[in-house]
C-alpha positions in Angstrom: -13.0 -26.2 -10.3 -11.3 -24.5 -7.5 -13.8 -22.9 -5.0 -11.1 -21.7 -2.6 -9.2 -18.0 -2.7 -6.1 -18.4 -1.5 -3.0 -15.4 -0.6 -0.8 -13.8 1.2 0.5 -10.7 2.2 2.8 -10.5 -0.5 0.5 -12.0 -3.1 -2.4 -9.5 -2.4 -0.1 -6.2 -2.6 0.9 -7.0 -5.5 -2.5 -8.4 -6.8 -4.1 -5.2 -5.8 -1.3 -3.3 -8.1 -2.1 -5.2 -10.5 -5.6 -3.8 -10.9 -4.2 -0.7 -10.7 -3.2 -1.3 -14.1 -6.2 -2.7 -15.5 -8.3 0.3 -14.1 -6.1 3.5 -15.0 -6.6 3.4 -18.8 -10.2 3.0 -18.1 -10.5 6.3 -16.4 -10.4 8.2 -19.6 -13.6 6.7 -20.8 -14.9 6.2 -18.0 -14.3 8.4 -14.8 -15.9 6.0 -12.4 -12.9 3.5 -12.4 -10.7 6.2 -10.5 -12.5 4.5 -7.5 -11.1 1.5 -7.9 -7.9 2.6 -8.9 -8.0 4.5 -5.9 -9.0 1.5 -3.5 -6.5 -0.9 -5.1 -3.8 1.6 -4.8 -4.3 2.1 -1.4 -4.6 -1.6 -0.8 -1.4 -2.3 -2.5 0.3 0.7 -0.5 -1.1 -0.7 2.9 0.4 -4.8 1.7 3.8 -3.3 0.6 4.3 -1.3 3.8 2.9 -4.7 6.2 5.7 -6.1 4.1 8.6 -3.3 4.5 7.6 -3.6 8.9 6.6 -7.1 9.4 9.8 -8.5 10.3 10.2 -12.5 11.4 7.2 -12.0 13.8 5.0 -9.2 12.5 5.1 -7.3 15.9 5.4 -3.6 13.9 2.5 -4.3 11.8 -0.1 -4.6 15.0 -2.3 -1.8 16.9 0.0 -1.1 20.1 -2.8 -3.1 22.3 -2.4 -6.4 20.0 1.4 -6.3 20.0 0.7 -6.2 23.9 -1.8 -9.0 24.1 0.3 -11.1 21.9 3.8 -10.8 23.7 2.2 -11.0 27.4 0.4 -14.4 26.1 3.9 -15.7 24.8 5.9 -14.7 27.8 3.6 -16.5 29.8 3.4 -19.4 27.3 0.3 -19.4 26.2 -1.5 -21.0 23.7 -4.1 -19.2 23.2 -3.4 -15.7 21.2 -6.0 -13.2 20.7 -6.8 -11.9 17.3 -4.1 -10.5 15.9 -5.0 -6.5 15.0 -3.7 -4.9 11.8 -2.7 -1.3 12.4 -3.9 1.7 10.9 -3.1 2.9 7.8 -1.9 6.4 8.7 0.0 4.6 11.7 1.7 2.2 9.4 3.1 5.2 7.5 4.7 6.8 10.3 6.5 3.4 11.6 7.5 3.0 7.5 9.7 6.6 8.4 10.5 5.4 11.9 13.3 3.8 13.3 10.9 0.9 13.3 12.4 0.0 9.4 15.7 -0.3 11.0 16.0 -4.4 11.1 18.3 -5.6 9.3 22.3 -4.1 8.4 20.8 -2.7 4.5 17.5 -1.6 6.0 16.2 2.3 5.5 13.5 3.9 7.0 11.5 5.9 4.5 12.2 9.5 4.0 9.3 11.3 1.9 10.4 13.6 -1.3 8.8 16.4 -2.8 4.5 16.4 -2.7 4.4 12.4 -1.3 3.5 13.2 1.9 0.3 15.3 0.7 -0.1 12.8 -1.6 0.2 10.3 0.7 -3.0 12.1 3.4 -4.8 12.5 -0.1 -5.2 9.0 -0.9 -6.2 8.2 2.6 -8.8 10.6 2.2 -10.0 10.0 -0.7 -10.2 6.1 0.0 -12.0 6.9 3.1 -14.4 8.9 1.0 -15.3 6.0 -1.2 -15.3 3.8 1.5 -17.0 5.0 3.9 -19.6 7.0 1.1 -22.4 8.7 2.9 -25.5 9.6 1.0 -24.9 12.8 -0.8 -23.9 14.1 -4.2 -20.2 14.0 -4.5 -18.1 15.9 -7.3 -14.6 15.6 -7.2 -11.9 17.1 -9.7 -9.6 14.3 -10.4 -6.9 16.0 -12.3 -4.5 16.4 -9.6 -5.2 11.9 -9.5 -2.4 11.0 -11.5 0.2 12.8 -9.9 -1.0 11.1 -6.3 -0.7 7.6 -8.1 2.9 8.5 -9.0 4.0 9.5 -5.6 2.5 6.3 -4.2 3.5 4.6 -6.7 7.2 5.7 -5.9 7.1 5.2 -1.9 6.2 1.2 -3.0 8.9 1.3 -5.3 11.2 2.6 -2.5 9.6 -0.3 0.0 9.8 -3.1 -2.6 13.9 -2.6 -3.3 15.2 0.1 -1.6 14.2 -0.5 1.9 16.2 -4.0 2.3 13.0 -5.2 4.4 11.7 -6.9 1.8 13.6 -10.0 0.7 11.6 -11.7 -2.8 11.5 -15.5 -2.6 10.6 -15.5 -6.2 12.6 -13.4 -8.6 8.9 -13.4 -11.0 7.3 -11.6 -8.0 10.3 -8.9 -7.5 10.3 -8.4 -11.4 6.3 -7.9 -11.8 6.7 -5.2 -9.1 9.0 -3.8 -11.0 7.1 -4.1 -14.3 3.8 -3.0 -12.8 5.4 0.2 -10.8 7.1 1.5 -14.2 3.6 0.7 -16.5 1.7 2.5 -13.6 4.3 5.5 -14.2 3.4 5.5 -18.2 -0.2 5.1 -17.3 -0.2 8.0 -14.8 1.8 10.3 -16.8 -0.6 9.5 -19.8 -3.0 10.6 -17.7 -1.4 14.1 -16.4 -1.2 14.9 -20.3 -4.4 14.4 -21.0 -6.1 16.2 -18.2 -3.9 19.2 -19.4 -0.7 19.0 -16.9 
C-alpha cells in the first residue's frame, strides 16, 4: 500500500481538470458541486499558466521579492535559497499576456477574446468566495457558470498547445488535455442548455 502522494506541476493541472469533469455533471442534481468545480478549475488554470511561464528556471512564476532573493543568492553562490514564493494568481495572468511568454522562437503571449477576461476576474472571485467563506448566508445564481468554465477552459487550451511554452514529454498527457478540455466543452454547454441559455 502506497502511503506517499506524489506530483508535479504538470501532473496536478491536469489532475485538477480532471475533477472538473467528474464534478460538472453533478451540478444538475446537486448544486453544491459547482464549488469544487469552481476550486479545481481554478487550480488547473493557476498549474497550466506556472507551466506556459516557468521556463528552464521558474524565475516568471515567483512574487518579484522571491525572484530577487533567489538570483542575489545564486550570483553570490550560495547554497542556501530561501523559499521559493509562487505568485499571485491575478499576477500570473498578467505575465501569461506579457512579454514574459516570449521564450522560445514559436512562443505567444496570451491575447484574451470575447467575455474571458470577465470571466477570467469571475472565477477569481468566486474561488476566493469559497475559499476564504465567512460566516453568512450566501446565494449565488450560477447560470452565467458554464459560460465562465468555457472561457477558462479555452485560455488552457490556448496555454497547453498554442502558446509553444509548453513542451509534453508524454504524448498520453498532451492527448488527455486535449480530451478533458473538449468533454469540459460538452459538459459546459450541457449545462448553458439546461439553465435556459
Amino acid at each position: 500500500m502506497n502511503h506517499r502522494l506524489e506530483t508535479d506541476e504538470e501532473q496536478d493541472a491536469i489532475l485538477s481538470l480532471e475533477l472538473v469533469t467528474e464534478h460538472l455533471p453533478r451540478v444538475v442534481t446537486n448544486v453544491h458541486h459547482w464549488k469544487w468545480v469552481i476550486l479545481a478549475l481554478h487550480n488547473s488554470f493557476q498549474g497550466f499558466m506556472v507551466l506556459a511561464l516557468q521556463g528552464t528556471n521558474a524565475l516568471n512564476v515567483l512574487t518579484d521579492k522571491s525572484a530577487r532573493q533567489w538570483m542575489e543568492a545564486y550570483r553570490k553562490g550560495s547554497t542556501q535559497f530561501a523559499e521559493p514564493k509562487l505568485d499571485w494568481f491575478p499576477n500570473l495572468y498578467e505575465k501569461i499576456e506579457s512579454n514574459q511568454m516570449i521564450m522560445y522562437s514559436d512562443s505567444h503571449p496570451f491575447q484574451p477574446a470575447g467575455t474571458q477576461e470577465q470571466s477570467v476576474n469571475q472565477l477569481k472571485d468566486l474561488r476566493d468566495i469559497f475559499v476564504h467563506f465567512v460566516p453568512k448566508q450566501l446565494i449565488l445564481d450560477v447560470r452565467s457558470w458554464p459560460h465562465i468554465v468555457s472561457d477558462i477552459t479555452g485560455i488552457i487550451e490556448f496555454l497547453a498547445f498554442e502558446s509553444g511554452n509548453i513542451t509534453w514529454h508524454e504524448e498520453s498527457a498532451e492527448q488527455r488535455v486535449k480530451t478533458l478540455c473538449l468533454l469540459i466543452r460538452q459538459q459546459a454547454h450541457a449545462l448553458n442548455k439546461h439553465y435556459g441559455g
